[in-house]
N, C-alpha and C positions, 0 to 999 in steps of 0.2 A: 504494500500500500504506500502510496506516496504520500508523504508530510512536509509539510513546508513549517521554518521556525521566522517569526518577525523577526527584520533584522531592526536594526537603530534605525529611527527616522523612514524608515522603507514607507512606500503609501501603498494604497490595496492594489493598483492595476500592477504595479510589478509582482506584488506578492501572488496575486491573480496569473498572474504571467509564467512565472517561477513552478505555481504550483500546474498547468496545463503542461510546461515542457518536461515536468517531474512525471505526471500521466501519462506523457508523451513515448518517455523513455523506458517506462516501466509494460507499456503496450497493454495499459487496462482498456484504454477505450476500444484499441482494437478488439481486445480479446469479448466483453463487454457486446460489442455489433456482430460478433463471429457464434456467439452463444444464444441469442436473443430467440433464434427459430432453431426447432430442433433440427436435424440434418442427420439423414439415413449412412450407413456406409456406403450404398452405392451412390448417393449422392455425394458424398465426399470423394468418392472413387474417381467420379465421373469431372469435379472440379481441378483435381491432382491431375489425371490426362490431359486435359483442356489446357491447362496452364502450360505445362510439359511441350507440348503439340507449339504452342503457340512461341513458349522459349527457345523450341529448335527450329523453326521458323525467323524467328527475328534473329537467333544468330549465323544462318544461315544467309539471309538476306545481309549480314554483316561482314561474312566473309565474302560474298558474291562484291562487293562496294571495293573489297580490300588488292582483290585481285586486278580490278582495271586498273591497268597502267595507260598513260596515254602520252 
């Protein structure tokens, strides 16, 4: 869990600030939006392919870019 401590003089949008990038880093809100609906294993399965599919794709497309010489 994230905690933020008042520092001297600090005003609230930084401490406000301090405490989202402490969330941030800790990945509750992600984790938080990834929990919210349940999700089958084959539907987890099928997001893990998807993504996979689409990362050897884009680095593919990345090596195809690396190769033209001109």
């Amino acid at each position: 869990m994230a905690k933020v401590q008042n520092r001297k003089n600090e005003n609230f949008e930084k401490l406000l600030r301090r405490f989202k990038r402490a969330c941030d880093d800790d990945k509750i809100i992600f984790e938080a939006r990834k929990r919210e609906f349940f999700e089958n294993n084959s539907e987890k399965n099928r997001k893990k392919r998807k993504s996979a599919i689409k990362r050897n794709q884009k680095e593919q497309l990345k090596n195809q870019k690396k190769k033209k010489l001109y």
